[in-house]
MIFI-472782 format. One record per atom (N, C-alpha, C): atom name; residue in three letters; x, y, z. Coordinates in steps of 0.02 Angstrom, whole numbers, plus 50000, padded with zeros to 5 digits. Atoms other than C-alpha are relative to their C-alpha. Layout:
MIFI-472782
atom at=CA	aa=ALA	X=X	Y=Y	Z=Z;
...
end
This chain:
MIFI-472782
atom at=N	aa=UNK	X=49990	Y=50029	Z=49934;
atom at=CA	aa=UNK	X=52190	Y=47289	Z=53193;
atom at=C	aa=UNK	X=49982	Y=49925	Z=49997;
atom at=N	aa=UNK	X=50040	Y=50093	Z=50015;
atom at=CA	aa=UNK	X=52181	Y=47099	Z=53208;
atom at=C	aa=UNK	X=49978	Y=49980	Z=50058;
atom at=N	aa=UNK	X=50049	Y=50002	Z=49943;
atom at=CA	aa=UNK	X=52086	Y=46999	Z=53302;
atom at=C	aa=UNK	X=50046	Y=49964	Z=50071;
atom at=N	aa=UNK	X=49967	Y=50026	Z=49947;
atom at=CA	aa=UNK	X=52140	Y=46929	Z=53470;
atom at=C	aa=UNK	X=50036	Y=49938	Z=50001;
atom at=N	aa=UNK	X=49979	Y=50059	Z=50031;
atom at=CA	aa=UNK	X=52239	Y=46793	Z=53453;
atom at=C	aa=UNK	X=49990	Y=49918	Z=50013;
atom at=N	aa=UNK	X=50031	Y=50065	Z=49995;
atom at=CA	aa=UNK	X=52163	Y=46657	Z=53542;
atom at=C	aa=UNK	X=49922	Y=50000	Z=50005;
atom at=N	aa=UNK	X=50073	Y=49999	Z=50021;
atom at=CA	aa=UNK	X=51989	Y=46715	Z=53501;
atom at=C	aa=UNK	X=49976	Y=49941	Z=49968;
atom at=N	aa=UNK	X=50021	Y=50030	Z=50061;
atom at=CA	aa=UNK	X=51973	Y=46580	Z=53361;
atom at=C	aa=UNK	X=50001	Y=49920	Z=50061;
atom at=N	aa=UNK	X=49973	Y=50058	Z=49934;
atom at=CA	aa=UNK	X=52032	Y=46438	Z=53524;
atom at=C	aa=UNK	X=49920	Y=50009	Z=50056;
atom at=N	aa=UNK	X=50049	Y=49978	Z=49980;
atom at=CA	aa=UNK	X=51906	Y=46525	Z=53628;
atom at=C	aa=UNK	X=49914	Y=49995	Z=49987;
atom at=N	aa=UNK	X=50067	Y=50006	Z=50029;
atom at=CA	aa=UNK	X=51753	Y=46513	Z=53500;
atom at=C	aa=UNK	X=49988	Y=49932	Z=49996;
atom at=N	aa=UNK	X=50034	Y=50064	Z=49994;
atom at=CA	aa=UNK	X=51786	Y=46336	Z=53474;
atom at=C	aa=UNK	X=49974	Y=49940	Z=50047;
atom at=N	aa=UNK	X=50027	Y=50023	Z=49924;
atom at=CA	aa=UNK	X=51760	Y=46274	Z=53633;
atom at=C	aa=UNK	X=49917	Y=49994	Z=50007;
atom at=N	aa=UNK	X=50074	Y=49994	Z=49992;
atom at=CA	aa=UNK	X=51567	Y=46348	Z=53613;
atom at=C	aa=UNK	X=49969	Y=49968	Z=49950;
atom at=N	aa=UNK	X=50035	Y=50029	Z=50042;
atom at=CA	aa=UNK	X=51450	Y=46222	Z=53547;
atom at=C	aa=UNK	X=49961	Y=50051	Z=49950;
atom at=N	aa=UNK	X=50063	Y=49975	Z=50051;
atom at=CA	aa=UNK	X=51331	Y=46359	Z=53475;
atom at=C	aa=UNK	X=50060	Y=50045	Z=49958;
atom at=N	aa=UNK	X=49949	Y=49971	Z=50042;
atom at=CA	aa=UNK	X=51489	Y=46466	Z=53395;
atom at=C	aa=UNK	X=50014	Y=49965	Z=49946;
atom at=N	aa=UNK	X=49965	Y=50061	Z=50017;
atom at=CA	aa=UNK	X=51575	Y=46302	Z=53343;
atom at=C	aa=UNK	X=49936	Y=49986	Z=49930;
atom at=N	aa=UNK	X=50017	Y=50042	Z=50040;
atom at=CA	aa=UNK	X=51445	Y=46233	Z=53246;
atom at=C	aa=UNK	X=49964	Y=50049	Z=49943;
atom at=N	aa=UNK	X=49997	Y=49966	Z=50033;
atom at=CA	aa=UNK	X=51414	Y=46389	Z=53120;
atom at=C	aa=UNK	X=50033	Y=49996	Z=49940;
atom at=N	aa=UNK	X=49938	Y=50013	Z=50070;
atom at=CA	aa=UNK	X=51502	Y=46358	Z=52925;
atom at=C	aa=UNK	X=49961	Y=50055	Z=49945;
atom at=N	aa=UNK	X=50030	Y=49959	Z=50017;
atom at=CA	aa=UNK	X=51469	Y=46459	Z=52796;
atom at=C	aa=UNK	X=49949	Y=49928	Z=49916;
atom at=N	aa=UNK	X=50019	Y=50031	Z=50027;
atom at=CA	aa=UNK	X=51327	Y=46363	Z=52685;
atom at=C	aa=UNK	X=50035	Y=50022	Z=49902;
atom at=N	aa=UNK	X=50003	Y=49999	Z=50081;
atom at=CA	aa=UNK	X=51341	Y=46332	Z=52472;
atom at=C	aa=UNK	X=49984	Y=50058	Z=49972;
atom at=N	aa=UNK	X=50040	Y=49932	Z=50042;
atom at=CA	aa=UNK	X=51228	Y=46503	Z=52429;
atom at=C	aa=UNK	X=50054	Y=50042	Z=50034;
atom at=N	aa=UNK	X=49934	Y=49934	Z=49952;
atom at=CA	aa=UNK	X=51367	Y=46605	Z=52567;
atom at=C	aa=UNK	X=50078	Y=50002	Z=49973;
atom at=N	aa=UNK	X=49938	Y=50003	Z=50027;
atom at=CA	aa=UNK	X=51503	Y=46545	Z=52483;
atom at=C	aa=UNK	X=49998	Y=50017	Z=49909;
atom at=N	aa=UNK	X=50010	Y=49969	Z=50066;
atom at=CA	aa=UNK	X=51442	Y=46566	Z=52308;
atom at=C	aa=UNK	X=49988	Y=50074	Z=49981;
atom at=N	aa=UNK	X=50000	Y=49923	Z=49982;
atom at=CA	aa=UNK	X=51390	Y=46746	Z=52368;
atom at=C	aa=UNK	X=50058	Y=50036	Z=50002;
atom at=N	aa=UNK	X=49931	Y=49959	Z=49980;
atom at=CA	aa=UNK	X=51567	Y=46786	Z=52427;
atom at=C	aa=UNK	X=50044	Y=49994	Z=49929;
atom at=N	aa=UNK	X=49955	Y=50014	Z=50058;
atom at=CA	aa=UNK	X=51665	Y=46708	Z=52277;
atom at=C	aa=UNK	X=49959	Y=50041	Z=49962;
atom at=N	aa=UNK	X=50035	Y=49967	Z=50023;
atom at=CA	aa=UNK	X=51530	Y=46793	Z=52189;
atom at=C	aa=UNK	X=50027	Y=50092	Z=49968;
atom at=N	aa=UNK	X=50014	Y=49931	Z=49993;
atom at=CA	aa=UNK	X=51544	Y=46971	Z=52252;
atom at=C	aa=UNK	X=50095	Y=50012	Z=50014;
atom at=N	aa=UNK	X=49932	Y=49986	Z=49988;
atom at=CA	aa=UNK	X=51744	Y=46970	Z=52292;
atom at=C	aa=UNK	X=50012	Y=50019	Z=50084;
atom at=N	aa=UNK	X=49969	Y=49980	Z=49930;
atom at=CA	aa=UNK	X=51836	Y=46983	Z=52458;
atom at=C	aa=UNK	X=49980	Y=50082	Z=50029;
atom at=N	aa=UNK	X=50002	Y=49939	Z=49978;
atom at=CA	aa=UNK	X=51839	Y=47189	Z=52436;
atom at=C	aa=UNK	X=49904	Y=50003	Z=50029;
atom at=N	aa=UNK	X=50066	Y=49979	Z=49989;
atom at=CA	aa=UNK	X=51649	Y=47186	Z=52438;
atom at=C	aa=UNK	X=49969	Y=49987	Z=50076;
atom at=N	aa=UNK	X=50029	Y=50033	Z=49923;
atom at=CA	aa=UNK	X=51615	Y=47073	Z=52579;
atom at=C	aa=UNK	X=50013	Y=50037	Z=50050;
atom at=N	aa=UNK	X=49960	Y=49963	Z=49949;
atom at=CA	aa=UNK	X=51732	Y=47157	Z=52682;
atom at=C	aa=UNK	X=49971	Y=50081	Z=50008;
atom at=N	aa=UNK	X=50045	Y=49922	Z=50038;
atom at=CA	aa=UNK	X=51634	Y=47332	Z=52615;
atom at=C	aa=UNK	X=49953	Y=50003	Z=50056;
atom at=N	aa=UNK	X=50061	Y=50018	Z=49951;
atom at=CA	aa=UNK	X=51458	Y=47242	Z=52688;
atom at=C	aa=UNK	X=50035	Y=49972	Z=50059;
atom at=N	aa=UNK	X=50002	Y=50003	Z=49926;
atom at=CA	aa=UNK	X=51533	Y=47201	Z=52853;
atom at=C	aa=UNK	X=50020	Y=50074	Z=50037;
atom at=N	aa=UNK	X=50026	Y=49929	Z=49976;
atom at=CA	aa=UNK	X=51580	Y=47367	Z=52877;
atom at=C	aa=UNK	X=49946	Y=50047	Z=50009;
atom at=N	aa=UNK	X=50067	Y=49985	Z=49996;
atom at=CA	aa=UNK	X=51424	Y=47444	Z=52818;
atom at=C	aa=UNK	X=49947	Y=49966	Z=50070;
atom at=N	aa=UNK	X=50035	Y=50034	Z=49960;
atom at=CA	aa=UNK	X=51343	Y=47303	Z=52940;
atom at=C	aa=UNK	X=50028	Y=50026	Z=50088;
atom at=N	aa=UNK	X=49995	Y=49987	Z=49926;
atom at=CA	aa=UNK	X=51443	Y=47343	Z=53104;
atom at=C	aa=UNK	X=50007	Y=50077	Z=50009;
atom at=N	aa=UNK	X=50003	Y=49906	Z=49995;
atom at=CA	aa=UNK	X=51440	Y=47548	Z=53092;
atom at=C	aa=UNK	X=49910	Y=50001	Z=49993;
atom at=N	aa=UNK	X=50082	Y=50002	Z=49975;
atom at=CA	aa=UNK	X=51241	Y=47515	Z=53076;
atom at=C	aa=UNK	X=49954	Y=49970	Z=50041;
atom at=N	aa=UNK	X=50011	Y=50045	Z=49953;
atom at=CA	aa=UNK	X=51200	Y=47387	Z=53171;
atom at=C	aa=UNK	X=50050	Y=49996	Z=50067;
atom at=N	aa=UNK	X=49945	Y=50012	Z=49919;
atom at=CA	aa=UNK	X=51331	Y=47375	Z=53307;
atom at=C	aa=UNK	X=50021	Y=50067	Z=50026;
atom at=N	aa=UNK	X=49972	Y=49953	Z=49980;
atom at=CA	aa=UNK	X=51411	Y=47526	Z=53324;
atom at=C	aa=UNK	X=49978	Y=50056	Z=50050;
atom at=N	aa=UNK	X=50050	Y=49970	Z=49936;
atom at=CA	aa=UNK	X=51274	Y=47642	Z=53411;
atom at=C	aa=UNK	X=50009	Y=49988	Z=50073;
atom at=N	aa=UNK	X=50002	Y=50036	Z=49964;
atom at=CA	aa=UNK	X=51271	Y=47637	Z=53566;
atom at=C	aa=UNK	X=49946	Y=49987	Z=50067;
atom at=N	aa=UNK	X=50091	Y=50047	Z=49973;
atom at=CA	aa=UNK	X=51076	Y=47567	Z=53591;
atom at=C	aa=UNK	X=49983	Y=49990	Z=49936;
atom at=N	aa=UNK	X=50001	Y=50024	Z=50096;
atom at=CA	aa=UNK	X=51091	Y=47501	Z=53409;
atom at=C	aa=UNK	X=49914	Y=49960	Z=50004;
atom at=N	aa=UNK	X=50081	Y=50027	Z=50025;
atom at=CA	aa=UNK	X=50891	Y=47446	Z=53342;
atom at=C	aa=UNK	X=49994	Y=49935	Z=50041;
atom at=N	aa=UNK	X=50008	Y=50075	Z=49989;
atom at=CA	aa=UNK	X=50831	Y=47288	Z=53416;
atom at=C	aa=UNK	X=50059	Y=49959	Z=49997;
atom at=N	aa=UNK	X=49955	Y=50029	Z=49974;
atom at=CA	aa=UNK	X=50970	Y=47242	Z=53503;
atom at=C	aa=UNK	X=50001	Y=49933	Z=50024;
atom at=N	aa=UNK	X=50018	Y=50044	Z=49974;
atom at=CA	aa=UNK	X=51000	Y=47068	Z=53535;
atom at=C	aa=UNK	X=49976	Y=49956	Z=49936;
atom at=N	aa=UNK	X=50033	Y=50036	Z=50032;
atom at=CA	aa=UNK	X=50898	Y=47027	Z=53384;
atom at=C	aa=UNK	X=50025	Y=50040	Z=49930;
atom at=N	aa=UNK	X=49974	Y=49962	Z=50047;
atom at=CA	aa=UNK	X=51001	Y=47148	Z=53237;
atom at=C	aa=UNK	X=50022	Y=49941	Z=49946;
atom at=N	aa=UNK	X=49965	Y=50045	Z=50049;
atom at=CA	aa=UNK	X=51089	Y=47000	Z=53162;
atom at=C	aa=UNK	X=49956	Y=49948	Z=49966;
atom at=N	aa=UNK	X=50022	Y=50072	Z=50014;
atom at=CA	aa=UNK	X=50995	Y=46874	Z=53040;
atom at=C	aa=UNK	X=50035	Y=49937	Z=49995;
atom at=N	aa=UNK	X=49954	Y=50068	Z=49988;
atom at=CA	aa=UNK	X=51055	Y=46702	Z=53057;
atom at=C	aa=UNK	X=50036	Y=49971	Z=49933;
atom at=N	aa=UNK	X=49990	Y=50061	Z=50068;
atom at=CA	aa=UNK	X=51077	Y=46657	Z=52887;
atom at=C	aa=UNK	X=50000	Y=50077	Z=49935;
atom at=N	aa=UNK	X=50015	Y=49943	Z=50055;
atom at=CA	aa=UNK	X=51079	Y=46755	Z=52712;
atom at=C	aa=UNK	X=50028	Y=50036	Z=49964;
atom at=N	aa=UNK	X=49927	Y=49960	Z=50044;
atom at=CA	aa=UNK	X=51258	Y=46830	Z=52686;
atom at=C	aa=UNK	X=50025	Y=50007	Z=50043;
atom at=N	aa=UNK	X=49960	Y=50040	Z=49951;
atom at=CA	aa=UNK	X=51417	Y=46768	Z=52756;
atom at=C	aa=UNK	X=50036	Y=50054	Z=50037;
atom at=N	aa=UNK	X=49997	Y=49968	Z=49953;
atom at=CA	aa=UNK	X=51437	Y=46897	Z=52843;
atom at=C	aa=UNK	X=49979	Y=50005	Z=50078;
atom at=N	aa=UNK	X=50060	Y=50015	Z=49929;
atom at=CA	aa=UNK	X=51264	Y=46875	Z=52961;
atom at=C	aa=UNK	X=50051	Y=49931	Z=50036;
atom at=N	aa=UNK	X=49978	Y=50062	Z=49966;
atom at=CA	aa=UNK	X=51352	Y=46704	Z=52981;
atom at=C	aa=UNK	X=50039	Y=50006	Z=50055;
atom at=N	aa=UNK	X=49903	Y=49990	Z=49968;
atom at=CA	aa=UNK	X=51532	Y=46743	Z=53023;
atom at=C	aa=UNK	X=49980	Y=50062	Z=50061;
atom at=N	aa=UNK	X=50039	Y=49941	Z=49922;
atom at=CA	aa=UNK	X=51429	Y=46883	Z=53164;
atom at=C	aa=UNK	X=49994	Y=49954	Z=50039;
atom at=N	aa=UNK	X=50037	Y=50049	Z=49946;
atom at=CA	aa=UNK	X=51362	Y=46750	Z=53248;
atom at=C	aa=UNK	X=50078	Y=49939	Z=50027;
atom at=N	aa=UNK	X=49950	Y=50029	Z=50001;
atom at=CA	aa=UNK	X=51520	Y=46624	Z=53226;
atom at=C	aa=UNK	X=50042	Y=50060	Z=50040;
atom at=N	aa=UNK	X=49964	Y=49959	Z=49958;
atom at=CA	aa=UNK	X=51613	Y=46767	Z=53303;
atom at=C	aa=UNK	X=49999	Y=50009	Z=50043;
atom at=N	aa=UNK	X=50024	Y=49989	Z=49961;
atom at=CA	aa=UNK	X=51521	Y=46822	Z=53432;
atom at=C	aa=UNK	X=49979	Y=50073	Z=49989;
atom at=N	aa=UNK	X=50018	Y=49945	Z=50006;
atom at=CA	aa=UNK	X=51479	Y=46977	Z=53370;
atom at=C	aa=UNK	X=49942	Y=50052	Z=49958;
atom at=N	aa=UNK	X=50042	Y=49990	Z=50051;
atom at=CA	aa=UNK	X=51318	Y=46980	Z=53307;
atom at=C	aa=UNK	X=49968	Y=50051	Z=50041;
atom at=N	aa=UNK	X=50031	Y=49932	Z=49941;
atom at=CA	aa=UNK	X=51256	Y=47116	Z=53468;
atom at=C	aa=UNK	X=50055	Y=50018	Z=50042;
atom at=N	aa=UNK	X=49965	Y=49956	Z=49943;
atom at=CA	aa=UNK	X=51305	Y=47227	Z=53599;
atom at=C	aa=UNK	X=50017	Y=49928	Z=50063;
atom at=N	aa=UNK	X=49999	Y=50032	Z=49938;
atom at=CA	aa=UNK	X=51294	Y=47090	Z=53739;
atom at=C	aa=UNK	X=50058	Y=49954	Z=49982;
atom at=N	aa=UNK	X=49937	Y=50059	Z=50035;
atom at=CA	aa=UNK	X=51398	Y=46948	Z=53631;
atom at=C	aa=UNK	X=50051	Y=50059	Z=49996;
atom at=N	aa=UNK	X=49913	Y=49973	Z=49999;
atom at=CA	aa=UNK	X=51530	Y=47100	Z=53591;
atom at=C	aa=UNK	X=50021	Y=50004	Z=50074;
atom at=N	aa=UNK	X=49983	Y=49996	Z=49936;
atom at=CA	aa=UNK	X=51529	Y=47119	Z=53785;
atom at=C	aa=UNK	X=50012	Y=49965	Z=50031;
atom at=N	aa=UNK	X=49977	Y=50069	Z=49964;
atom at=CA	aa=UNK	X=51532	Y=46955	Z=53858;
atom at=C	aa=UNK	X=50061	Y=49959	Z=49973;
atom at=N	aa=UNK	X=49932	Y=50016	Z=50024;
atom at=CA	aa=UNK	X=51673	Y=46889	Z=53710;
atom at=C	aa=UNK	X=50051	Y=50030	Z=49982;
atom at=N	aa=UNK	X=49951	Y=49948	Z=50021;
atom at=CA	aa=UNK	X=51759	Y=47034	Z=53685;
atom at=C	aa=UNK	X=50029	Y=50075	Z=50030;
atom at=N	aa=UNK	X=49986	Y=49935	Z=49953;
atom at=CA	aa=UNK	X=51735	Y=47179	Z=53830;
atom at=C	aa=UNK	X=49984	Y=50041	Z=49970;
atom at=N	aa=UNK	X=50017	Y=49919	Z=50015;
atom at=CA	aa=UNK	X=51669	Y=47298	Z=53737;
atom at=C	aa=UNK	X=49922	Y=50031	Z=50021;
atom at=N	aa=UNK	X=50039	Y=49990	Z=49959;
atom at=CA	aa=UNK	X=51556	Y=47368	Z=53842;
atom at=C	aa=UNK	X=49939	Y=50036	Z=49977;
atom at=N	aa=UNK	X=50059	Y=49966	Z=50027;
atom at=CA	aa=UNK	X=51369	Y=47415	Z=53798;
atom at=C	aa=UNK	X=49988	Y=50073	Z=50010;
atom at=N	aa=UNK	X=50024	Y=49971	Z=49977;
atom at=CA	aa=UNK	X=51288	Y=47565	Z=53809;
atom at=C	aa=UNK	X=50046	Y=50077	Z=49983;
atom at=N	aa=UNK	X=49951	Y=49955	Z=50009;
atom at=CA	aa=UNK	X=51434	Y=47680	Z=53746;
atom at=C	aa=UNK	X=50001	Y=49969	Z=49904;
atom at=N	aa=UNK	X=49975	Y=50016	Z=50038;
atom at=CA	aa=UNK	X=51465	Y=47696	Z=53546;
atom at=C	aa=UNK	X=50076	Y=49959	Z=49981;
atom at=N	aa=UNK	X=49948	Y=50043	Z=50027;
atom at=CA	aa=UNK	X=51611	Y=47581	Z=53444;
atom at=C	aa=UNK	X=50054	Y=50065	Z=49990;
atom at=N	aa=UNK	X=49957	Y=49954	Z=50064;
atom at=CA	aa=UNK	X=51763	Y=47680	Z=53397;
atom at=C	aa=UNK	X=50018	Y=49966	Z=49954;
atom at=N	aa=UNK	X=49974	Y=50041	Z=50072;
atom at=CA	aa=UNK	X=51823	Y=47663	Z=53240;
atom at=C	aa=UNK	X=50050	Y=49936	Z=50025;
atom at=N	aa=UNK	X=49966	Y=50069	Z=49988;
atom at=CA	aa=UNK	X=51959	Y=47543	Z=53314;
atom at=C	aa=UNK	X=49975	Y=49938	Z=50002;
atom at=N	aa=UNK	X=50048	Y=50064	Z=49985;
atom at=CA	aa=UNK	X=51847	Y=47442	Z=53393;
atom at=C	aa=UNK	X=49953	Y=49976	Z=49925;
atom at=N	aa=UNK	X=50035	Y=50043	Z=50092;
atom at=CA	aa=UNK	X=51742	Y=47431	Z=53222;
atom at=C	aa=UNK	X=50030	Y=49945	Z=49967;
atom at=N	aa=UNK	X=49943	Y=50047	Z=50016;
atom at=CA	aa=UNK	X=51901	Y=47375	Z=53141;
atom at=C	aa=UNK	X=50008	Y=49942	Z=50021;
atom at=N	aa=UNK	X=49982	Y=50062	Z=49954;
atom at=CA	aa=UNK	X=51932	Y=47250	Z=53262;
atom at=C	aa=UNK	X=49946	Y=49956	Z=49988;
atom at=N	aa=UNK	X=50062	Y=50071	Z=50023;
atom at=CA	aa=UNK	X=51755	Y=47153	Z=53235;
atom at=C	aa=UNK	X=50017	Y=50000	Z=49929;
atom at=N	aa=UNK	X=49985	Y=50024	Z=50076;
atom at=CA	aa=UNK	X=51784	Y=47181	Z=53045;
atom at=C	aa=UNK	X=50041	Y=49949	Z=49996;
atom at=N	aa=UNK	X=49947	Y=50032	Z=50022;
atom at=CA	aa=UNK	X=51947	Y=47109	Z=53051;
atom at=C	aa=UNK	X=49991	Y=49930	Z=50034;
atom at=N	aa=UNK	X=49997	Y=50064	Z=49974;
atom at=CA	aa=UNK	X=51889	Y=46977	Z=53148;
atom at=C	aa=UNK	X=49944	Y=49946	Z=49961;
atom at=N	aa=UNK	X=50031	Y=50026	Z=50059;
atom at=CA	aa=UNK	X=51739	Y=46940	Z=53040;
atom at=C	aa=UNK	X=50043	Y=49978	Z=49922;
atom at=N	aa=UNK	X=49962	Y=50010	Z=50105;
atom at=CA	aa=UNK	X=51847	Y=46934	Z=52881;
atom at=C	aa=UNK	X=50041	Y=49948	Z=50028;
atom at=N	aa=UNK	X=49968	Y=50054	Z=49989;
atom at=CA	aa=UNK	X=51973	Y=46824	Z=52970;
atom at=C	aa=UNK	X=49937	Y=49931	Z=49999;
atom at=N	aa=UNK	X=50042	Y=50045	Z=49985;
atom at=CA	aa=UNK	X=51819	Y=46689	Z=53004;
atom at=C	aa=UNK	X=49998	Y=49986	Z=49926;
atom at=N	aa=UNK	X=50013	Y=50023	Z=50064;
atom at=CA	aa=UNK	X=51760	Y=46697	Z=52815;
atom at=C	aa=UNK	X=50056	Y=49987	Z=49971;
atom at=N	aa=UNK	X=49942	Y=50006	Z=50051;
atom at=CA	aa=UNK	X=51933	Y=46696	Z=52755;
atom at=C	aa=UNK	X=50007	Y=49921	Z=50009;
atom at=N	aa=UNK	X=50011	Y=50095	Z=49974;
atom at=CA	aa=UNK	X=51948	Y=46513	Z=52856;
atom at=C	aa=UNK	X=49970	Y=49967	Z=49959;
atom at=N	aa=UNK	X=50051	Y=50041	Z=50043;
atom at=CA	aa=UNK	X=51788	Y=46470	Z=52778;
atom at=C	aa=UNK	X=50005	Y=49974	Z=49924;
atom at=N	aa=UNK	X=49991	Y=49989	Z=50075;
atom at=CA	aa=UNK	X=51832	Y=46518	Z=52606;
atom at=C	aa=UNK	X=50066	Y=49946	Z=49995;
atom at=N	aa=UNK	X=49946	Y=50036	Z=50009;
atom at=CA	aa=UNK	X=52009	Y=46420	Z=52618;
atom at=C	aa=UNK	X=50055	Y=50063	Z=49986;
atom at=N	aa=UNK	X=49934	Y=49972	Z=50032;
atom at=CA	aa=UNK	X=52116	Y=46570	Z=52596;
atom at=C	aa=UNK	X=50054	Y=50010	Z=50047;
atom at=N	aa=UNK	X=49946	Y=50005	Z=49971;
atom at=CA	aa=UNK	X=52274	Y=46578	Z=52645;
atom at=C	aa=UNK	X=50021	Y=49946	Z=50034;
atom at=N	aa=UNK	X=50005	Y=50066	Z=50007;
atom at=CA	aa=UNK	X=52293	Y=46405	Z=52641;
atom at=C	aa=UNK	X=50037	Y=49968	Z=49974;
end
């Protein structure tokens, strides 16, 4: 499922979205570990962290920094329940379906793909 299509119009507008890149160690991580992997750990990351629906220390699940994933969460808007709800409608308090999973994946991987230069 891809992501919305003026999501990426939408994020840049927000100073605190906007000003998110992925640093030297996030990008050496990704080239590192390969596209399949990353894409692996953001799944793993939003079926444990997001998906629930009263996921752990909500609000505060995502680290800011560390693997460009955490990044591209935050750059997204989808590093919690409240950010998937306020930029994306998906409403707290009820589990993700798989779609919806998809849909932040695919929207996370679109962000790092930017970052990375692919498809370029």
């Amino acid at each position: 499922m891809a992501p919305q299509p003026d999501i990426f119009d939408r994020l840049a507008r927000s100073a605190f979205r906007s000003r998110f890149r992925l640093g030297a160690r996030e990008r050496a991580y990704a080239d590192a570990k390969g596209r399949a992997v990353i894409e692996a750990h953001a799944r793993d990351f939003v079926a444990q962290r997001l998906a629930p629906a009263a996921p752990a220390k909500d609000g505060k699940q995502t680290p800011m920094r560390g693997h460009p994933v955490f990044i591209a969460q935050h750059a997204t808007a989808t590093c919690c329940r409240g950010c998937l709800e306020k930029w994306h409608g998906l409403r707290r308090g009820r589990a993700l379906e798989e779609a919806e999973q998809a849909r932040v994946v695919a929207l996370v991987m679109a962000w790092i793909d930017r970052e990375m230069g692919v498809g370029r």
